[in-house]
N, C-alpha and C positions, 0 to 999 in steps of 0.2 A: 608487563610486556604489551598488553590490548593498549593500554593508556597511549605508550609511546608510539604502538602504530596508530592509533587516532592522529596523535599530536605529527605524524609526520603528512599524513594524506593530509590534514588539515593547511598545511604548511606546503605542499606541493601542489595540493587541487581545493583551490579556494570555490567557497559555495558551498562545500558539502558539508550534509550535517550527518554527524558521527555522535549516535548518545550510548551510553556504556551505561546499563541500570545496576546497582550492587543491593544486596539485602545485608544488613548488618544484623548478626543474631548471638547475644553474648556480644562478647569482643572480639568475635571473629570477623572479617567480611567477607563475602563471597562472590559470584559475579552471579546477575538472574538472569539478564538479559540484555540483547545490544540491535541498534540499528545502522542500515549505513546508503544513504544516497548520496553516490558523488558528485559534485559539481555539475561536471559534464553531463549527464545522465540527468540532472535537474533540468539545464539548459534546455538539452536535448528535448526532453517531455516539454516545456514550454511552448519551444519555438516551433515545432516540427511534428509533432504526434497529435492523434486526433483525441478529442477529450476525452477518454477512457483508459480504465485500469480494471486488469484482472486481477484481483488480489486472493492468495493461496497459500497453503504449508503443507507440509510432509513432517512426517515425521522420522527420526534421528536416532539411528540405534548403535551405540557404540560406547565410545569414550563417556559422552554426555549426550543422556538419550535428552529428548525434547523437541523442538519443532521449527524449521526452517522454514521463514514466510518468506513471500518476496510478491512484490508489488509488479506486474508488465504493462505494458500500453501497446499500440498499436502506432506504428509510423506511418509514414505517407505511404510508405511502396507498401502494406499490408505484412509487415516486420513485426516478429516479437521485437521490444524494447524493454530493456531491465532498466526501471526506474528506481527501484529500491529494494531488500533486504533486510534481514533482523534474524536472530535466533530469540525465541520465546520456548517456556520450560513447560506450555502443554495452551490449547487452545482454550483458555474462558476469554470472560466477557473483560476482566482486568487489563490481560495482557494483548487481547485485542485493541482495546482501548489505548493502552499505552503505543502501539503501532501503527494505528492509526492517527493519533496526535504528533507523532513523530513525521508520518507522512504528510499531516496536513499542515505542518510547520513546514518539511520542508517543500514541498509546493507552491505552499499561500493558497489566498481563494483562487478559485476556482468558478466562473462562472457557472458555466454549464459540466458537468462533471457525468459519465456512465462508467456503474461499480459493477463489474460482474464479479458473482464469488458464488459457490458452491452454498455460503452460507453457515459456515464452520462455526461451532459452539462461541454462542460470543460475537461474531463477528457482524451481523445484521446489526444488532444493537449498539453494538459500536459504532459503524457507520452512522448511524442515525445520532447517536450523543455528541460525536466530536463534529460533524458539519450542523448540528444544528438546524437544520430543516424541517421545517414540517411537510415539502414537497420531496419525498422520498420515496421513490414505486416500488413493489417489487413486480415484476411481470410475472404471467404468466406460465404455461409447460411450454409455450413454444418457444422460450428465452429463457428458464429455469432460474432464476436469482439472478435479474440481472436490477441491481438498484440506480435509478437514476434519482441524480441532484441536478438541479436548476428549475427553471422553468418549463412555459411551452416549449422554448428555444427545444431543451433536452428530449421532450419526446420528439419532437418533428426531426432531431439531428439522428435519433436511434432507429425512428423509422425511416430517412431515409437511407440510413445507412444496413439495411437488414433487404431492403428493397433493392439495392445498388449488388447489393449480396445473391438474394435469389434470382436475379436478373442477368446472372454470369456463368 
């Protein structure tokens, strides 16, 4: 049933990319884990948001406990923006990785790029494997895990953007 909704958002909102991970164990298969940014919301983070994402989970207590990430950005009018989504079966460094290669496909590069996160098991490290950077910050307590990729470009864009912040 997930396939066929893949296959139909895919078919109605062109751009998005929809990955569906399976573990096969025995001859069973099972589902591990899925991501999903749509089109529009790819666009959207492109053309219109400032280069940054906050990226986070929670955790999922129910039918199928495990962990719901999801990637936000910031718009011009200072908007949450949902850029992306996934569910992952517990936060390591694996399935960070995998969600974050997902995001980073579907985005593409990124010049200047600022990653806020909490820093969730896994997840720094991640960051840092799938961009490939060796210019990767973490800041300080006065911005708590906030990673930035790019260049100077990125600090001068985060501080003037913190300074824009405490000035209102």
């Amino acid at each position: 049933m997930l396939f066929n909704w893949k296959a139909e958002v895919m078919k109605r909102s062109p751009g998005s990319v929809i990955e569906i991970g399976i573990q096969q164990v025995d001859e069973n298969v099972y589902f591990h884990r899925f991501f999903c940014a749509l089109g529009p919301c790819i666009e959207g983070f492109r053309n219109g948001c400032r280069p940054y994402l906050s990226i986070d989970s929670t955790a999922l207590n129910g039918r199928w406990n495990g962990h719901l990430a999801a990637a936000t950005a910031i718009d011009g009018h200072n908007w949450m923006y949902p850029v992306a989504f996934g569910f992952i079966d517990g936060e390591t460094t694996d399935n960070w990785t995998w969600f974050m290669t997902q995001l980073h496909n579907a985005l593409g590069d990124i010049p200047v790029l600022a990653i806020c996160t909490d820093a969730c098991k896994g997840l720094e490290k991640a960051v840092k494997d799938v961009y490939l950077l060796s210019n990767v910050i973490m800041l300080p307590t006065i911005l708590p895990n906030v990673l930035i990729i790019g260049l100077k470009i990125g600090r001068t864009f985060l501080l003037l953007s913190l300074q824009t912040r405490l000035e209102r």
